[in-house]
C-alpha positions as semicolon CSV with decimal commas, in nm:
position;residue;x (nm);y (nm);z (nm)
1;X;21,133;14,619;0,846
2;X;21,121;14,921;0,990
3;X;21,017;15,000;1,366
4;X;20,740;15,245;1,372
5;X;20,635;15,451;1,701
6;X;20,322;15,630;1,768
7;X;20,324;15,890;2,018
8;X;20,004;15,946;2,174
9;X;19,959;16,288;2,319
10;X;19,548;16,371;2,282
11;X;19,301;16,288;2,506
12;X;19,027;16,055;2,379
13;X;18,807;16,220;2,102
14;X;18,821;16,240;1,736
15;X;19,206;16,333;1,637
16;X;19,303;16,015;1,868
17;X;19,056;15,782;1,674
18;X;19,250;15,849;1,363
19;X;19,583;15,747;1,513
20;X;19,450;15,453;1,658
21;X;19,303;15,384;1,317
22;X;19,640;15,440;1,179
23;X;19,828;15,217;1,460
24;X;19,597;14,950;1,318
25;X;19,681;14,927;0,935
26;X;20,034;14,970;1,061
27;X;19,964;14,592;1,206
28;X;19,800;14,494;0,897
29;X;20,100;14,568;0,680
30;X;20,345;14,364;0,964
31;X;20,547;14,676;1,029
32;X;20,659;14,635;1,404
33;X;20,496;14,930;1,580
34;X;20,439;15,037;1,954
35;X;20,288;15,311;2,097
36;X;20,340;15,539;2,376
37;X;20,060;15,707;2,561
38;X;20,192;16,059;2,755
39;X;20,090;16,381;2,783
40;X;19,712;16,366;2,768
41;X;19,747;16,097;2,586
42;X;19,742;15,826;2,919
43;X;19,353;15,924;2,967
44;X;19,298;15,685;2,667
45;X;19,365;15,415;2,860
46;X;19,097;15,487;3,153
47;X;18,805;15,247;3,166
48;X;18,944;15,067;2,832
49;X;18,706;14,799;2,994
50;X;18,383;14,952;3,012
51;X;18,345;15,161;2,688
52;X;18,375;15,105;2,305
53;X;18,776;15,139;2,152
54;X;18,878;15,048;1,921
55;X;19,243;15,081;2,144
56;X;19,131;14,735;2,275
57;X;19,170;14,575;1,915
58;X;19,567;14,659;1,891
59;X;19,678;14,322;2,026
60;X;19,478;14,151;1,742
61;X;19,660;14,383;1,465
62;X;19,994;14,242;1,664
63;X;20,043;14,602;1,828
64;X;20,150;14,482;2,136
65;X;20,440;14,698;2,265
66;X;20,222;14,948;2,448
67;X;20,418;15,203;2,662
68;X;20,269;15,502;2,912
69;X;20,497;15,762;3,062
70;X;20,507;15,743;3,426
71;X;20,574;16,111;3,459
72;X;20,234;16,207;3,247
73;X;20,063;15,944;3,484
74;X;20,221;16,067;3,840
75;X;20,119;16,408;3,705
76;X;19,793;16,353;3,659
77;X;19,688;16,182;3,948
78;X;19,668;15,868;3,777
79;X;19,773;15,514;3,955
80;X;19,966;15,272;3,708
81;X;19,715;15,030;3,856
82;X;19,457;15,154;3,687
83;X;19,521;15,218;3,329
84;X;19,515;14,975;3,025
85;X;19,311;14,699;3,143
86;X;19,279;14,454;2,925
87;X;19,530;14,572;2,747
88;X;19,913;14,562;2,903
89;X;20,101;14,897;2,910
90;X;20,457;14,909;3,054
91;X;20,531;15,203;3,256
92;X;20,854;15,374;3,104
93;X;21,077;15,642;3,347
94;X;21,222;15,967;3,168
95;X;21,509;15,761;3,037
96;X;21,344;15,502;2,920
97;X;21,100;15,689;2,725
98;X;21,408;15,886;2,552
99;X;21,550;15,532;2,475
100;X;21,276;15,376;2,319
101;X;21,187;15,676;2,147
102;X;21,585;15,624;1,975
103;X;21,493;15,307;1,904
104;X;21,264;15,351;1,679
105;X;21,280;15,425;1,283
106;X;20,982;15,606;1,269
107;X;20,819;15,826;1,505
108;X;20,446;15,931;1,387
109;X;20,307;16,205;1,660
110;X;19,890;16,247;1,690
């Protein structure tokens, strides 16, 4: 099986619907996938709680390895406390975002 990654890199809008849609039939067909948010990608994960996305239906689809840089958060102002909810995102350092980038068969970028 092969490990597939999905880099997230767009702010919320159209383009980042059709990667999440993507992320999603990659659960379907049991491929292990994870995704990291960075870039613009972390404001995705901003008030997951109180708006429709369909981000919140990954766990479901057995997407659960869900990864934000902490270097795209610190630069934007944004507190690790305050992303993801309910979902749970790990917050990776430089190094570990190179490393599980390695580990991974596939990268797909948005």
């Amino acid at each position: 099986m092969k490990r597939v990654l999905y880099l997230i890199r767009q702010p919320p809008g159209i383009a980042a619907d059709e990667t999440t849609d993507m992320m999603l039939v990659s659960g379907v067909f049991e491929q292990q996938t994870s995704v990291l948010f960075m870039d613009d990608g972390v404001y995705q994960l901003l008030g997951l709680e109180g708006r429709k996305s369909s981000l919140k239906a990954l766990p479901t689809y057995e997407v659960s390895d869900l990864y934000a840089a902490g270097s795209s958060l610190a630069s934007r102002g944004i507190a690790p406390e305050g992303i993801g909810q309910p979902l749970r995102v790990e917050i990776l350092d430089e190094a570990a975002v190179r490393d599980l980038i390695g580990r991974h068969d596939v990268v797909v970028p948005d």
